[in-house]
mmJSON file of the N, C-alpha and C atoms, coordinates in Angstrom:
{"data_MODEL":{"atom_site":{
"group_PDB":["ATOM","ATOM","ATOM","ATOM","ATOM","ATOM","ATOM","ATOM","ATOM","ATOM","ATOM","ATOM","ATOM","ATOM","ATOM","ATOM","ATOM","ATOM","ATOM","ATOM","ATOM","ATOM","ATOM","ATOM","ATOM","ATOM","ATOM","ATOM","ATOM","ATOM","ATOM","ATOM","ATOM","ATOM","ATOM","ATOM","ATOM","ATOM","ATOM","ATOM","ATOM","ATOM","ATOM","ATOM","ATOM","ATOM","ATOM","ATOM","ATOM","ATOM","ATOM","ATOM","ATOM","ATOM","ATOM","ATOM","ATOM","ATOM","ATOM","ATOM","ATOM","ATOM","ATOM","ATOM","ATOM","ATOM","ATOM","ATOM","ATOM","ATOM","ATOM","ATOM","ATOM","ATOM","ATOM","ATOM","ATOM","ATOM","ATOM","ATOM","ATOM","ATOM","ATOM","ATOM","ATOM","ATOM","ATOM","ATOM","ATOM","ATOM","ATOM","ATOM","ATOM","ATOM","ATOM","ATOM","ATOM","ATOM","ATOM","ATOM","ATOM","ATOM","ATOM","ATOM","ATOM","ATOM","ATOM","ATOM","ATOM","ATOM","ATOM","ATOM","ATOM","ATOM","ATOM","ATOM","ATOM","ATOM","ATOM","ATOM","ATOM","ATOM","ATOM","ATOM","ATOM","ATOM","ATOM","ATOM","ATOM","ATOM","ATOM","ATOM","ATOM","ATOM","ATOM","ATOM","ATOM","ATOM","ATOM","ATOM","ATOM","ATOM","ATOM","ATOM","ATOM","ATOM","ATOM","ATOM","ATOM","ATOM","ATOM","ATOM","ATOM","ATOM","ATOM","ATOM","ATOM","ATOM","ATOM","ATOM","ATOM","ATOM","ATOM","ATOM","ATOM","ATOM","ATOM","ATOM","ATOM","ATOM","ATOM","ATOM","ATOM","ATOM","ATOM","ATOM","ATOM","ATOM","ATOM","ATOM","ATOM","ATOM","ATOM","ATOM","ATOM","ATOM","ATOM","ATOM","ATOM","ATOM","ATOM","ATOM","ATOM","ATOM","ATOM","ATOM","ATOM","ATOM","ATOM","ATOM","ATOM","ATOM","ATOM","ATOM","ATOM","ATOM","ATOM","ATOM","ATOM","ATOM","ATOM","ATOM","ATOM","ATOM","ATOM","ATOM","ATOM","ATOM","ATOM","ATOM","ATOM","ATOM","ATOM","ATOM","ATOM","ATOM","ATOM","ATOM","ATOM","ATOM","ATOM","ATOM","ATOM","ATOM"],
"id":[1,2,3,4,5,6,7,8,9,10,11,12,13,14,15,16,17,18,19,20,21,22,23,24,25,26,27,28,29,30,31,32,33,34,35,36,37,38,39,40,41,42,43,44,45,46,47,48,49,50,51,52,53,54,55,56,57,58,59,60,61,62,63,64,65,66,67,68,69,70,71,72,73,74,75,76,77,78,79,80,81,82,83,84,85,86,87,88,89,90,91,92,93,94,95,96,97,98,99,100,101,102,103,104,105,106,107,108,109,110,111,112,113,114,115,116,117,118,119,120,121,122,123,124,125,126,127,128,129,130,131,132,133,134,135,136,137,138,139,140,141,142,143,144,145,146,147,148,149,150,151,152,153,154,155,156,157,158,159,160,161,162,163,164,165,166,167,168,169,170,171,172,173,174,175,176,177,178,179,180,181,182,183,184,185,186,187,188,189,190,191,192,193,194,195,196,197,198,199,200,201,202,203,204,205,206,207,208,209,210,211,212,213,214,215,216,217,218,219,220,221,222,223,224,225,226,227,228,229,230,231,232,233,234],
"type_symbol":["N","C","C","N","C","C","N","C","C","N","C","C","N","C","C","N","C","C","N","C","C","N","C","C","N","C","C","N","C","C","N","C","C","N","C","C","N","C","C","N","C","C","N","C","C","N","C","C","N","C","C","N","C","C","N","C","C","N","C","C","N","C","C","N","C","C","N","C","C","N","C","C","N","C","C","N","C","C","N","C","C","N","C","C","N","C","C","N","C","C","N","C","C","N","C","C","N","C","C","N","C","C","N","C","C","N","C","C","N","C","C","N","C","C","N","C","C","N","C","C","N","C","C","N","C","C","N","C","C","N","C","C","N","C","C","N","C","C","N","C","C","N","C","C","N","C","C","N","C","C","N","C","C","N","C","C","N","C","C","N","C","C","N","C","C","N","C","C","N","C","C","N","C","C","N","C","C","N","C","C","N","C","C","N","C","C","N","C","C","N","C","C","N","C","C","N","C","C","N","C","C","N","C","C","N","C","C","N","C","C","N","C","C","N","C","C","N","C","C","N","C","C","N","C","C","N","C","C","N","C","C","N","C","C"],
"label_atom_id":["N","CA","C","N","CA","C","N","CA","C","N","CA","C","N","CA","C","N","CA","C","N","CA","C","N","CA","C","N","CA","C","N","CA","C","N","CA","C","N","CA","C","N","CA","C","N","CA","C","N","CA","C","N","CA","C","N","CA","C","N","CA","C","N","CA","C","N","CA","C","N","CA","C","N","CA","C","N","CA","C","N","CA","C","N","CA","C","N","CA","C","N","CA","C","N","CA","C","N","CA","C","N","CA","C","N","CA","C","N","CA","C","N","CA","C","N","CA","C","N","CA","C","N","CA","C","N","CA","C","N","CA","C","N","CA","C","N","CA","C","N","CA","C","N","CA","C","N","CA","C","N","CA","C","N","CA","C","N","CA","C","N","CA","C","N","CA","C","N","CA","C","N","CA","C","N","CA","C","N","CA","C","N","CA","C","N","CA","C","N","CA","C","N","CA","C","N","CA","C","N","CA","C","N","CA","C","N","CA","C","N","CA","C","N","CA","C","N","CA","C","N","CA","C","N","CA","C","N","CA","C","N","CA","C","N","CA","C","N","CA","C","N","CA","C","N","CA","C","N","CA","C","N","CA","C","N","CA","C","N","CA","C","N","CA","C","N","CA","C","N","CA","C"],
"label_alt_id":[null,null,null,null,null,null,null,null,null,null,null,null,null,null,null,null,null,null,null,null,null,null,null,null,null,null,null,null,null,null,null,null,null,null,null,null,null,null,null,null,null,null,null,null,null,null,null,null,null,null,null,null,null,null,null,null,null,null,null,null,null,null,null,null,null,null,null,null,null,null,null,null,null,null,null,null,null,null,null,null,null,null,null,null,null,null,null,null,null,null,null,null,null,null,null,null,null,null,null,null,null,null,null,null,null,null,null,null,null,null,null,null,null,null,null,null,null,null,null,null,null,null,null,null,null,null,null,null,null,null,null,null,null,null,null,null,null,null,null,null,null,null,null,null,null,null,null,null,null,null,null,null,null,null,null,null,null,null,null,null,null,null,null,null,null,null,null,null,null,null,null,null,null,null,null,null,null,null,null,null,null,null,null,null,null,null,null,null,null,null,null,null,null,null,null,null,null,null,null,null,null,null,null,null,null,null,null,null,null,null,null,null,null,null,null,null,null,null,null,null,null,null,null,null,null,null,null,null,null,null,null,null,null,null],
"label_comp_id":["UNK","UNK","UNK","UNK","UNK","UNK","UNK","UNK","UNK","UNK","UNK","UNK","UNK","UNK","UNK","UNK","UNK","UNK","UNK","UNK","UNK","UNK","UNK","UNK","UNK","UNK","UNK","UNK","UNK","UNK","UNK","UNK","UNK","UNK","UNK","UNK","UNK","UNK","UNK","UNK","UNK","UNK","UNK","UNK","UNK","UNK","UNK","UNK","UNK","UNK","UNK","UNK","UNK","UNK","UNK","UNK","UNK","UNK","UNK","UNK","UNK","UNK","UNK","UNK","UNK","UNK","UNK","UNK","UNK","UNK","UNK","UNK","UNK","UNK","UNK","UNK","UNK","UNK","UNK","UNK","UNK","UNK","UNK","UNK","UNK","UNK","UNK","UNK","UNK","UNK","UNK","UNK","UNK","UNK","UNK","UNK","UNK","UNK","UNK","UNK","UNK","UNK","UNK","UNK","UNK","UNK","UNK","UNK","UNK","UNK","UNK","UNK","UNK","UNK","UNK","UNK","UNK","UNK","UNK","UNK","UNK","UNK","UNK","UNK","UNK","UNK","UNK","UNK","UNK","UNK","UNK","UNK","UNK","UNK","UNK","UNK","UNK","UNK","UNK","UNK","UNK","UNK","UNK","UNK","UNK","UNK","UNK","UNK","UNK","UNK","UNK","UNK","UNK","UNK","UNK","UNK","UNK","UNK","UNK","UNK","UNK","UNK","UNK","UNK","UNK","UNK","UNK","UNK","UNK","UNK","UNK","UNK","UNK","UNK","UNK","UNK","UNK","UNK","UNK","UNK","UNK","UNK","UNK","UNK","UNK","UNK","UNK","UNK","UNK","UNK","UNK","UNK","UNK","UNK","UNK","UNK","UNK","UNK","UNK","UNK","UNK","UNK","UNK","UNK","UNK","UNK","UNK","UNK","UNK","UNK","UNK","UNK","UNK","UNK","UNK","UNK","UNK","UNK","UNK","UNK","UNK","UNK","UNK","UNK","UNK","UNK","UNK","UNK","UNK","UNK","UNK","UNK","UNK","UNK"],
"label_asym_id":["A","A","A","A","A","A","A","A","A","A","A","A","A","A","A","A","A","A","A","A","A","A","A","A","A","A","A","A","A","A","A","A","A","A","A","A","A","A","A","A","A","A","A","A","A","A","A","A","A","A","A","A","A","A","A","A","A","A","A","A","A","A","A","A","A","A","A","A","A","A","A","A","A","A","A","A","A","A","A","A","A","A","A","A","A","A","A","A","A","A","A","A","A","A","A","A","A","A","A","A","A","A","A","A","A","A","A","A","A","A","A","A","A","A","A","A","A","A","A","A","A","A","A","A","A","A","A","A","A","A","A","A","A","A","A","A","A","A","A","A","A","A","A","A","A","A","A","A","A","A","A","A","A","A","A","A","A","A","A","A","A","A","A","A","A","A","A","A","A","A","A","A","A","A","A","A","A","A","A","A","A","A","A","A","A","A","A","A","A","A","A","A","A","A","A","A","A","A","A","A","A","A","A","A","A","A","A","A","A","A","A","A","A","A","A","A","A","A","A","A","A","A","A","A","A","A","A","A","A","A","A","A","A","A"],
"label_entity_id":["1","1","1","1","1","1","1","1","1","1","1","1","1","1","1","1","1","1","1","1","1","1","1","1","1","1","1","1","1","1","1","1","1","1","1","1","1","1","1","1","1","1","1","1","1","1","1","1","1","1","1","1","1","1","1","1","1","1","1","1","1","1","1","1","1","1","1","1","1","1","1","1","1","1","1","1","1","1","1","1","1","1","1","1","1","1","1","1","1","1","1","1","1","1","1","1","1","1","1","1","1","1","1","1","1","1","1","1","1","1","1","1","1","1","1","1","1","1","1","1","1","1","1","1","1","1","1","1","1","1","1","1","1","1","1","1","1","1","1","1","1","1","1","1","1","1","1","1","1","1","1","1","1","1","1","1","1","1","1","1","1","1","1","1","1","1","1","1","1","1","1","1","1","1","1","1","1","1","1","1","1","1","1","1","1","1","1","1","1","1","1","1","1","1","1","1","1","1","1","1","1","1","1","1","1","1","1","1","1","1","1","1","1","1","1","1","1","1","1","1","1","1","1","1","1","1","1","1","1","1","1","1","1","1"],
"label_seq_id":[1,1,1,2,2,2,3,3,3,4,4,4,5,5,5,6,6,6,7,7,7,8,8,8,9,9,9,10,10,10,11,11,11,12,12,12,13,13,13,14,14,14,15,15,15,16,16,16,17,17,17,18,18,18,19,19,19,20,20,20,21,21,21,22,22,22,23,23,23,24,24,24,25,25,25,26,26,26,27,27,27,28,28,28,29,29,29,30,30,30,31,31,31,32,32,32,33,33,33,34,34,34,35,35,35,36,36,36,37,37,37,38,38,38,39,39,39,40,40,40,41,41,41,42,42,42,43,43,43,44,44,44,45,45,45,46,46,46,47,47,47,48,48,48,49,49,49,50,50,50,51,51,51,52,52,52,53,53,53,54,54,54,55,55,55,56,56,56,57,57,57,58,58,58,59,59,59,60,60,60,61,61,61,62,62,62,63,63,63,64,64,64,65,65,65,66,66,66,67,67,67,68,68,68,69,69,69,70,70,70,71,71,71,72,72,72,73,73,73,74,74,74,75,75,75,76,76,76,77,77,77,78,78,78],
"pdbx_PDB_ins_code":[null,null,null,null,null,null,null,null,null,null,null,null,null,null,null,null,null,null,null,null,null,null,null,null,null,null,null,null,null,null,null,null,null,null,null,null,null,null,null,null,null,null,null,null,null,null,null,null,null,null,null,null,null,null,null,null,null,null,null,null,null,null,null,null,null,null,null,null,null,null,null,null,null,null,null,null,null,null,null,null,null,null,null,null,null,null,null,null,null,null,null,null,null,null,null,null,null,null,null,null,null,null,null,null,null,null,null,null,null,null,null,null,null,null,null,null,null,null,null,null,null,null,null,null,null,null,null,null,null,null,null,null,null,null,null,null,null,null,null,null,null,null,null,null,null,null,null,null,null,null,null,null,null,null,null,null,null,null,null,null,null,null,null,null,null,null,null,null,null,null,null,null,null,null,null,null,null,null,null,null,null,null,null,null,null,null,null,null,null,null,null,null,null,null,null,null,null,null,null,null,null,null,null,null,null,null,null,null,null,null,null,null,null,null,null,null,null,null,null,null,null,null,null,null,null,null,null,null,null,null,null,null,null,null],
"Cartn_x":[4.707,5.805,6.029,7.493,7.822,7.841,7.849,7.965,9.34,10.287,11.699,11.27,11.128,10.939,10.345,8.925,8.13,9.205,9.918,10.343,11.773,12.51,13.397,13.293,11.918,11.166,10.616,10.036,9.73,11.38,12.21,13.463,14.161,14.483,14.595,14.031,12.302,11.636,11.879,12.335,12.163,13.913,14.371,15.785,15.974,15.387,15.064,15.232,15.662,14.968,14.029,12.96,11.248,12.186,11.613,11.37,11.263,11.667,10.856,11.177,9.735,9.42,9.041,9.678,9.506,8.453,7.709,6.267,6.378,6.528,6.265,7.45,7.506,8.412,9.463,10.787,12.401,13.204,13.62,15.134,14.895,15.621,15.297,13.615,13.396,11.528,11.03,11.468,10.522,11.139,12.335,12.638,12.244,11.749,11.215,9.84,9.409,7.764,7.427,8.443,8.555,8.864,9.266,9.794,8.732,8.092,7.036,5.562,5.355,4.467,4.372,5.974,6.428,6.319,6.637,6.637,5.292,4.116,2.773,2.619,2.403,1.985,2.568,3.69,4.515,3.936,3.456,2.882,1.322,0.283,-0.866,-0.97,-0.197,0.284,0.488,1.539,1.641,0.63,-0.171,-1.499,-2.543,-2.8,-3.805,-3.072,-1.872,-1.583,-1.7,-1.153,-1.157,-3.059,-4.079,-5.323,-6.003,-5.862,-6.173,-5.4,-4.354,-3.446,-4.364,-4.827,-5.36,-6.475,-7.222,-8.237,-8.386,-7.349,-7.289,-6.952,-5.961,-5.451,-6.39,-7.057,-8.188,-10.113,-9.713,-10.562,-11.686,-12.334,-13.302,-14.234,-15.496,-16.441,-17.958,-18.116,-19.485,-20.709,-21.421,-22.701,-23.874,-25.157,-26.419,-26.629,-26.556,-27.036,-25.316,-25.09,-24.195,-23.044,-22.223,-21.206,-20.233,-19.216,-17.84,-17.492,-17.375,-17.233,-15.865,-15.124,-13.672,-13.933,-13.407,-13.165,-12.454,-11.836,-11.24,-12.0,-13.402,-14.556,-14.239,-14.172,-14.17,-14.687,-16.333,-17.005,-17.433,-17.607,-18.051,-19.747,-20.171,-22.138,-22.232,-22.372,-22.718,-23.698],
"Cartn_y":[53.883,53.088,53.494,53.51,53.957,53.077,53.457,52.17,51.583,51.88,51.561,50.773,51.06,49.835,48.719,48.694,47.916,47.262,47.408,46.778,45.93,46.42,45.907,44.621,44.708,43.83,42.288,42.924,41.581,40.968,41.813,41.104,40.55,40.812,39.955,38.739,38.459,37.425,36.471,36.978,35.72,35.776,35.931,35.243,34.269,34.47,33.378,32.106,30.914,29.549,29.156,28.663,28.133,27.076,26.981,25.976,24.913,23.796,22.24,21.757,21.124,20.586,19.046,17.91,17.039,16.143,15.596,15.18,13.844,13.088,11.527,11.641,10.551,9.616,9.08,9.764,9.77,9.154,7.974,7.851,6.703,6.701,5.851,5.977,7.019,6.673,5.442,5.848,5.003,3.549,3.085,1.822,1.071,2.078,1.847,1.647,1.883,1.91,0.771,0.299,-0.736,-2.031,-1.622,-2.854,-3.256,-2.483,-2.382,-3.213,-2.863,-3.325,-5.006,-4.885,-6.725,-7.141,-6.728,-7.478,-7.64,-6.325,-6.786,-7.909,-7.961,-9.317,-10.54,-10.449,-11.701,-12.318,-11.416,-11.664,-12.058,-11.585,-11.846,-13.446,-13.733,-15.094,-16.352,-15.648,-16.325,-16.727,-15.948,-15.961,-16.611,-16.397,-17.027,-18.788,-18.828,-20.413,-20.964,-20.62,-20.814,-20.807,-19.986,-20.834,-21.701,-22.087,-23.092,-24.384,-24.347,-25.264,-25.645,-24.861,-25.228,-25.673,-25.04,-25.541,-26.707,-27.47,-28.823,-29.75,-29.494,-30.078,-30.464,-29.634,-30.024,-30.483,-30.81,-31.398,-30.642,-28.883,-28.595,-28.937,-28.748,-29.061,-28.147,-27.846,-26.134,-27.518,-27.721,-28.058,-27.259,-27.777,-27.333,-25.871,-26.297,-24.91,-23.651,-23.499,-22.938,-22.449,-23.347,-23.359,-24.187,-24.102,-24.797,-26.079,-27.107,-28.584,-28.919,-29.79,-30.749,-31.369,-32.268,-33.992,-33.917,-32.652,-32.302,-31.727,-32.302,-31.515,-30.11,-29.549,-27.579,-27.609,-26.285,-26.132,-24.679,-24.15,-22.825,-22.328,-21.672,-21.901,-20.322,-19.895,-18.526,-18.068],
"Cartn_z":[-12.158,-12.674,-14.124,-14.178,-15.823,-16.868,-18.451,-19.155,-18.87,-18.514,-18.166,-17.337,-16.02,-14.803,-15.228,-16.074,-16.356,-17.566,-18.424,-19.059,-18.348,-17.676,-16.615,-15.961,-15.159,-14.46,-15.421,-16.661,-17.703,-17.913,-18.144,-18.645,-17.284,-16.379,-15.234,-15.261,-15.279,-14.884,-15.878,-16.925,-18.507,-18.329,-17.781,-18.527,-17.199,-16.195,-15.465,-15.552,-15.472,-15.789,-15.353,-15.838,-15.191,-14.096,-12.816,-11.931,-11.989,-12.209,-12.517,-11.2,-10.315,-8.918,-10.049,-8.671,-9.284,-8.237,-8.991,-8.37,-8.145,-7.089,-6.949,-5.565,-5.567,-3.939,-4.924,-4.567,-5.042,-4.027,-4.248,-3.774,-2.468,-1.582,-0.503,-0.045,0.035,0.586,-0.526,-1.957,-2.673,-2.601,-2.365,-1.78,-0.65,0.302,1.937,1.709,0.884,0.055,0.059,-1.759,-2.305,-1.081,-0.049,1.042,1.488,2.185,3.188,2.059,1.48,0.027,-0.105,-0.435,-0.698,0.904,1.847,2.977,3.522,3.486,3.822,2.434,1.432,0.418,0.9,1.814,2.187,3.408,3.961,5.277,5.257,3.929,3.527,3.208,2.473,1.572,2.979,3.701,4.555,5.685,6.18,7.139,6.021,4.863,4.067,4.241,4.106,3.809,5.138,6.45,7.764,7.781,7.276,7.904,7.232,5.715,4.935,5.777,5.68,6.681,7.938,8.801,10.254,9.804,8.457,8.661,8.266,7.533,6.807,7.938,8.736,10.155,10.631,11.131,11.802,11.281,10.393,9.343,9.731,9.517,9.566,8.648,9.04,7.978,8.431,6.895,7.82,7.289,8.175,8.606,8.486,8.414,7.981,9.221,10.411,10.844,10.835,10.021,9.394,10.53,10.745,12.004,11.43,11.939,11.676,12.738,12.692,13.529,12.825,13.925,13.603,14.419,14.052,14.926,15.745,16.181,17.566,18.767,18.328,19.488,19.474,18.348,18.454,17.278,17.636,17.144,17.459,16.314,15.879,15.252,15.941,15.36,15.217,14.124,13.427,14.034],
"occupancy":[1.0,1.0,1.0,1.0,1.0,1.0,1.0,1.0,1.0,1.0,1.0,1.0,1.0,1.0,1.0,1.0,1.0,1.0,1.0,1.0,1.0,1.0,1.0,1.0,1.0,1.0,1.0,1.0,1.0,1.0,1.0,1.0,1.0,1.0,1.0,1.0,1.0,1.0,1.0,1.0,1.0,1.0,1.0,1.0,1.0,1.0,1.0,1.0,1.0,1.0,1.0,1.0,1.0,1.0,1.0,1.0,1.0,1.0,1.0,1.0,1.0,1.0,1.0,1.0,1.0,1.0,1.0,1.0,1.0,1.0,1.0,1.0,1.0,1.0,1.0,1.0,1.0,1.0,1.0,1.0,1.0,1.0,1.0,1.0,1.0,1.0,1.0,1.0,1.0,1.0,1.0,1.0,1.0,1.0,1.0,1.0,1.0,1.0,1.0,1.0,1.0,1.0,1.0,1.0,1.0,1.0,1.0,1.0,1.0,1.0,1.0,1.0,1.0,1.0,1.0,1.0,1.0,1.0,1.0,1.0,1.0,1.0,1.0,1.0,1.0,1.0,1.0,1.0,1.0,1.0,1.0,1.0,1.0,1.0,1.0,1.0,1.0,1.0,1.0,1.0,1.0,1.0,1.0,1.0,1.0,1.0,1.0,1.0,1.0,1.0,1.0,1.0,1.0,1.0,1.0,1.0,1.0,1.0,1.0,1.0,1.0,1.0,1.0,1.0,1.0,1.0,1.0,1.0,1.0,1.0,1.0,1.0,1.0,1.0,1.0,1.0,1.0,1.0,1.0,1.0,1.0,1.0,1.0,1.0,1.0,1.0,1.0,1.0,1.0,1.0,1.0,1.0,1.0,1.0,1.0,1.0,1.0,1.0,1.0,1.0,1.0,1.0,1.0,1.0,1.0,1.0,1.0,1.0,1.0,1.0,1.0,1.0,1.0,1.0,1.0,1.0,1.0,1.0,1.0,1.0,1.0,1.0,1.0,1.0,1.0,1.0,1.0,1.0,1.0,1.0,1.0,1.0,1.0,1.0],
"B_iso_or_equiv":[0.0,0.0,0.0,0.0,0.0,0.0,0.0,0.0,0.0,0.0,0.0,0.0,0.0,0.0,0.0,0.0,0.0,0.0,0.0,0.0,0.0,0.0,0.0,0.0,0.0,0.0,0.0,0.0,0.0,0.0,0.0,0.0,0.0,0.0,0.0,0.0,0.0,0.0,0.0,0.0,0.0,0.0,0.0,0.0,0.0,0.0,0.0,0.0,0.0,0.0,0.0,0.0,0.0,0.0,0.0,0.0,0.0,0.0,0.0,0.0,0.0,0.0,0.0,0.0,0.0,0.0,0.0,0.0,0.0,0.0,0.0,0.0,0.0,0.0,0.0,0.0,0.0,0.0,0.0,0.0,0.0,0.0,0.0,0.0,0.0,0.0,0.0,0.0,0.0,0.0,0.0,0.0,0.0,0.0,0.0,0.0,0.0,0.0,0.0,0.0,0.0,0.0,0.0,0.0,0.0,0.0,0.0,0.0,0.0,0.0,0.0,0.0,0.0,0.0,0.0,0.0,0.0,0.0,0.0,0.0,0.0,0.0,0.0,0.0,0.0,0.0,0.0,0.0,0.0,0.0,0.0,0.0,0.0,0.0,0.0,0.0,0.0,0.0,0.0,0.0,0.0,0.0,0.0,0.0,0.0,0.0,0.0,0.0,0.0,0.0,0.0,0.0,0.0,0.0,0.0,0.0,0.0,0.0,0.0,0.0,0.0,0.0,0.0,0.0,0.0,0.0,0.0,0.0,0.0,0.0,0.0,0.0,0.0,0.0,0.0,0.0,0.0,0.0,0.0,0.0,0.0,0.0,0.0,0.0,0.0,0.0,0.0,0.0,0.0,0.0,0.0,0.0,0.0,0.0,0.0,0.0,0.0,0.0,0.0,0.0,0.0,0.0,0.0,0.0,0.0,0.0,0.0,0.0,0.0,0.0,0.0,0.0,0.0,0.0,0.0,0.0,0.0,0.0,0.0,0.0,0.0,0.0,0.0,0.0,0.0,0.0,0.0,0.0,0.0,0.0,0.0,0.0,0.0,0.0],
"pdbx_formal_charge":[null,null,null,null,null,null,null,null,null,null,null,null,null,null,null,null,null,null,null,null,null,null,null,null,null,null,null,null,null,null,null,null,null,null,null,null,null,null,null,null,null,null,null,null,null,null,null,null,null,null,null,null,null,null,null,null,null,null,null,null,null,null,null,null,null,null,null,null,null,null,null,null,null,null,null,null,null,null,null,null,null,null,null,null,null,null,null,null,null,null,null,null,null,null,null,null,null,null,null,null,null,null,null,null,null,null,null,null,null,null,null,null,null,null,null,null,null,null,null,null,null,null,null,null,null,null,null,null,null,null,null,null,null,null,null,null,null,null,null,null,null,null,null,null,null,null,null,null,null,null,null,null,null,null,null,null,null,null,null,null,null,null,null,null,null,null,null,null,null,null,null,null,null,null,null,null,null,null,null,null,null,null,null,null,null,null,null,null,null,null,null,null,null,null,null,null,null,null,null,null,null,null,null,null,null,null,null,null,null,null,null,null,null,null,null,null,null,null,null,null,null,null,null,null,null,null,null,null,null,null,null,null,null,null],
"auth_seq_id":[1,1,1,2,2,2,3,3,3,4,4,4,5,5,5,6,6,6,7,7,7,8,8,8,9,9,9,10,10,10,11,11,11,12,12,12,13,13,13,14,14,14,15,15,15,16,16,16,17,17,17,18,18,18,19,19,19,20,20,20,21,21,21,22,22,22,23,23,23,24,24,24,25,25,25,26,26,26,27,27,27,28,28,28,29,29,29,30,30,30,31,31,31,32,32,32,33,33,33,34,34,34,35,35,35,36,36,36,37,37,37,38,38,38,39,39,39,40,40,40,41,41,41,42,42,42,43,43,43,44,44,44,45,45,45,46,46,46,47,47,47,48,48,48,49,49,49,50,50,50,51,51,51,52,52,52,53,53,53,54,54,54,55,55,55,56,56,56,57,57,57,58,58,58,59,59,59,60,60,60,61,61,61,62,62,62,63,63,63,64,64,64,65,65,65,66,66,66,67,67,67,68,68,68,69,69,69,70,70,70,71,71,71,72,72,72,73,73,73,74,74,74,75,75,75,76,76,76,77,77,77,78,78,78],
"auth_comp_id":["UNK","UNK","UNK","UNK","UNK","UNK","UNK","UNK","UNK","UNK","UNK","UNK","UNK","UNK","UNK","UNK","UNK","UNK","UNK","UNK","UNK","UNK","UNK","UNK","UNK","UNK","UNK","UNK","UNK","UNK","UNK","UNK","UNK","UNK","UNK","UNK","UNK","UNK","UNK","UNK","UNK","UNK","UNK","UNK","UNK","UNK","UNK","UNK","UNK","UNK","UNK","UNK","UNK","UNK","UNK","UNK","UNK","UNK","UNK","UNK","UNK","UNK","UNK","UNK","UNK","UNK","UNK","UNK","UNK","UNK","UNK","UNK","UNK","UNK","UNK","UNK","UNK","UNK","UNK","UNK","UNK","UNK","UNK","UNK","UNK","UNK","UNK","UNK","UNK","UNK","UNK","UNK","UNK","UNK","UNK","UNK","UNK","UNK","UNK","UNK","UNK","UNK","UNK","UNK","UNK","UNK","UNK","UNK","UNK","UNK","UNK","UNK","UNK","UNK","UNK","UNK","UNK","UNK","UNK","UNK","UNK","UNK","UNK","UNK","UNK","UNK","UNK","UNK","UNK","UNK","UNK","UNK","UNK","UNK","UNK","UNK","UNK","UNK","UNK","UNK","UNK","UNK","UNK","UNK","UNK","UNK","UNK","UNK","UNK","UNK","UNK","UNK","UNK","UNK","UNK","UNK","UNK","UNK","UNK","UNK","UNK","UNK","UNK","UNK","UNK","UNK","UNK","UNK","UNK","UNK","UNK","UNK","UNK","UNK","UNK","UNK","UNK","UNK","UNK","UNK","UNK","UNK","UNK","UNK","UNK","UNK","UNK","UNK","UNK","UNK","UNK","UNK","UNK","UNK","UNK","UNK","UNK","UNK","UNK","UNK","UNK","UNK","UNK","UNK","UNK","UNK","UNK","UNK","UNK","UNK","UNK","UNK","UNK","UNK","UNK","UNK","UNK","UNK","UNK","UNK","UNK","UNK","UNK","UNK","UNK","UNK","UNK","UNK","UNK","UNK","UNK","UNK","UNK","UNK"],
"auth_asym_id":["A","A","A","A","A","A","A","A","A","A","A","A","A","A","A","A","A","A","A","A","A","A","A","A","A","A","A","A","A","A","A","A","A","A","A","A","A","A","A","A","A","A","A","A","A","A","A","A","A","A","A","A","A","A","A","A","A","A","A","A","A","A","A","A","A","A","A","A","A","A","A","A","A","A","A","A","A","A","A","A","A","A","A","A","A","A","A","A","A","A","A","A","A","A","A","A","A","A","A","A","A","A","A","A","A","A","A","A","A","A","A","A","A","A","A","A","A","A","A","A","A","A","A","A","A","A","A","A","A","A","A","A","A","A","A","A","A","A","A","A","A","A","A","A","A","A","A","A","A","A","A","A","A","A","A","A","A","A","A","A","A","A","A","A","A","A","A","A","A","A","A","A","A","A","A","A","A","A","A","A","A","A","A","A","A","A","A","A","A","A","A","A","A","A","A","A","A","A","A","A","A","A","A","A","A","A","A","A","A","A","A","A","A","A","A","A","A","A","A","A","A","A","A","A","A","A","A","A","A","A","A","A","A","A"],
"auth_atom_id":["N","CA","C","N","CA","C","N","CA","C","N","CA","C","N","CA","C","N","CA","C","N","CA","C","N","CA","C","N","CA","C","N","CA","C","N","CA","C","N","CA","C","N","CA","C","N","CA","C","N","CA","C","N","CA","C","N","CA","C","N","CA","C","N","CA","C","N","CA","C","N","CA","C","N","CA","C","N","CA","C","N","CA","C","N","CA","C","N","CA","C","N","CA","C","N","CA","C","N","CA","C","N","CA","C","N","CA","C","N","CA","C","N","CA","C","N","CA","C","N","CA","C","N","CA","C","N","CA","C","N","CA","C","N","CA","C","N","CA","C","N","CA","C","N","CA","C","N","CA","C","N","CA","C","N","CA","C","N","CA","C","N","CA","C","N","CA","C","N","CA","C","N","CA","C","N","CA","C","N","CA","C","N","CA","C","N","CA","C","N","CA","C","N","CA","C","N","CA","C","N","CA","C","N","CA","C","N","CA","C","N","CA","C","N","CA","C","N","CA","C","N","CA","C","N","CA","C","N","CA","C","N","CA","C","N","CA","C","N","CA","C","N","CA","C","N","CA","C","N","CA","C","N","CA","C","N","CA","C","N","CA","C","N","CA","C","N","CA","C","N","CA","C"],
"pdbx_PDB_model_num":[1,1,1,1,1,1,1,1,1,1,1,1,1,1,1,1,1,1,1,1,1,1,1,1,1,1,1,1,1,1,1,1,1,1,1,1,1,1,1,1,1,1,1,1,1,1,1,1,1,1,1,1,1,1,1,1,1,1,1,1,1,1,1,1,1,1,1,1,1,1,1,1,1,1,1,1,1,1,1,1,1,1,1,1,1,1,1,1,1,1,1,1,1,1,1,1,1,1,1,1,1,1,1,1,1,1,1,1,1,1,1,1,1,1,1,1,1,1,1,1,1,1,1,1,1,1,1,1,1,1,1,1,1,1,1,1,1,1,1,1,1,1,1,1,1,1,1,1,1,1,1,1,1,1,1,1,1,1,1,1,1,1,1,1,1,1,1,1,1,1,1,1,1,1,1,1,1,1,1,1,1,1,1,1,1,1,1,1,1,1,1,1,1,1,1,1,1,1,1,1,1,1,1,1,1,1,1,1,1,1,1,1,1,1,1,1,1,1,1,1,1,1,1,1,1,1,1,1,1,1,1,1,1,1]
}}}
């Protein structure tokens, strides 16, 4: 290879513009993200309040040999 080619080849590659790839989740995916995110926390919140709830309903109470009893005759023994 000549110094010509070799100098040809550098001036091609640099007048180039560098590439910029953009790194992360853009655009509708990152809204479908953000959905899915808030809707599992909505659904956590909701199943946590729904079994505090049952368990108040039904007036459990954990007992010495470490089991769960309600005054609805249902009982749970670890």
């Amino acid at each position: 290879m000549t110094q010509e080619q070799c100098t040809h080849r550098n001036n091609v590659q640099s007048s180039e513009k560098p590439q910029v790839y953009k790194v992360g989740i853009y655009g509708w995916r990152k809204r479908c993200l953000y959905f899915f995110v808030l809707l599992l926390m909505i659904l956590i919140l909701i199943n946590l309040a729904l079994t505090i709830w049952i368990l108040k309903v039904m007036n459990f109470t954990i007992g010495r040999d470490m089991g769960l009893s309600s005054a609805a005759a249902f009982s749970i023994i670890f």
